[in-house]
MITIKOL-944159 format. One record per residue (C-alpha): residue number from 1; y, z, x. Coordinates in Angstrom, 3 decimals, padded with zeros to 6 digits, m for minus. Example, Ala and Ser with C-alpha at 12.3 -4.5 7.8 and 13.67 -1.06 7.14 Angstrom:
<atoms>
atom nr:1	north:m004.500	up:007.800	east:012.300
atom nr:2	north:m001.060	up:007.140	east:013.670
</atoms>
This chain:
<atoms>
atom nr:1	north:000.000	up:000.000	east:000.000
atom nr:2	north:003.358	up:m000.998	east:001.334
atom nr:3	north:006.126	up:001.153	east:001.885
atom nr:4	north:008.552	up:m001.356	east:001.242
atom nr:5	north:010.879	up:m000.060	east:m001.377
atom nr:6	north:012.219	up:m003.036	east:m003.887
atom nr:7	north:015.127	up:m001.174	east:m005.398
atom nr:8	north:016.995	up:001.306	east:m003.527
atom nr:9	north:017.636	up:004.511	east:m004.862
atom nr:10	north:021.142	up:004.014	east:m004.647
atom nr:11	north:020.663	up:001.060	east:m006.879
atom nr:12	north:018.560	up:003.142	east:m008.980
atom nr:13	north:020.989	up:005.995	east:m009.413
atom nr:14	north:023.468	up:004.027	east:m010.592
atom nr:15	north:021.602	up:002.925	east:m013.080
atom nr:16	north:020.258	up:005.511	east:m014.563
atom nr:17	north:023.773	up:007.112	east:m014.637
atom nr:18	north:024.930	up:004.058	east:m017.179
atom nr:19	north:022.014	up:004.566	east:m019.111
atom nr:20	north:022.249	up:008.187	east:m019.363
atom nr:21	north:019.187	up:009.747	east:m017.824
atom nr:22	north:020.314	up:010.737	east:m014.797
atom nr:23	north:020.882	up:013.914	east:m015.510
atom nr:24	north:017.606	up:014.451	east:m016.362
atom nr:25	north:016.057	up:013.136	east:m012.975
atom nr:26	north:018.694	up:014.750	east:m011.231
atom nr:27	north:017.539	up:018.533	east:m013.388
atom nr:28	north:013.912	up:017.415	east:m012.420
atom nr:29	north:014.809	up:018.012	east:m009.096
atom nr:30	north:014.919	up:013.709	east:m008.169
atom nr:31	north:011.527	up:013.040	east:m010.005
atom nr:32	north:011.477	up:010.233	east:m012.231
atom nr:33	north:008.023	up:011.670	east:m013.723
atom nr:34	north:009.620	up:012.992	east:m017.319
atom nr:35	north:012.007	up:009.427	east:m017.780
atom nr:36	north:010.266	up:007.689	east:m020.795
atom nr:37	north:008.824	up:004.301	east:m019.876
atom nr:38	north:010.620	up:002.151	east:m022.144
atom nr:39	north:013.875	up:003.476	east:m020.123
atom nr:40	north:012.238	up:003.059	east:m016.652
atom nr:41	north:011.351	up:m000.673	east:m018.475
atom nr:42	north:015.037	up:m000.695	east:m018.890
atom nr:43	north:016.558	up:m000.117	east:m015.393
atom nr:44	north:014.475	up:m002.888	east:m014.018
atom nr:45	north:015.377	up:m004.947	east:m016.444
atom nr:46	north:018.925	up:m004.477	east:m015.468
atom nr:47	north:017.874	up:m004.050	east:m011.934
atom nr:48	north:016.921	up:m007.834	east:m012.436
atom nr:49	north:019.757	up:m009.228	east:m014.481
atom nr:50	north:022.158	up:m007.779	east:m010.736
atom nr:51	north:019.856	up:m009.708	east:m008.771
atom nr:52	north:020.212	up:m012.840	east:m010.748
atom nr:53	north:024.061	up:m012.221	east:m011.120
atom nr:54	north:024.138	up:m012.276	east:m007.031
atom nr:55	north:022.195	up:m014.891	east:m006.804
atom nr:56	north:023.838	up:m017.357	east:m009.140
atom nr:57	north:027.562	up:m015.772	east:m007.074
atom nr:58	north:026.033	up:m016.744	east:m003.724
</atoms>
């Protein structure tokens, strides 16, 4: 298994801060374990759409 990380956490953060549940990671002491899927589903998805956005800039 690679260590290779394909979002930074950074990235992540930031995220999860516009979609509210960072809070929640951040009182979980930085685990992601009690985010609901659908909203894990959710910051990739956006994670994506920034990627595509940089791309189609570049």
């Amino acid at each position: 298994m690679s260590n290779h990380k394909l979002m930074s956490e950074k990235l992540k953060e930031e995220i999860a801060k516009e979609l509210g549940v960072y809070e929640q990671v951040k009182k979980d002491g930085g685990s992601w374990q009690n985010v609901p899927s659908t909203t894990c589903g959710k910051i990739v998805s956006k994670a994506i759409e920034i990627a595509n956005r940089a791309v189609e800039n570049y």
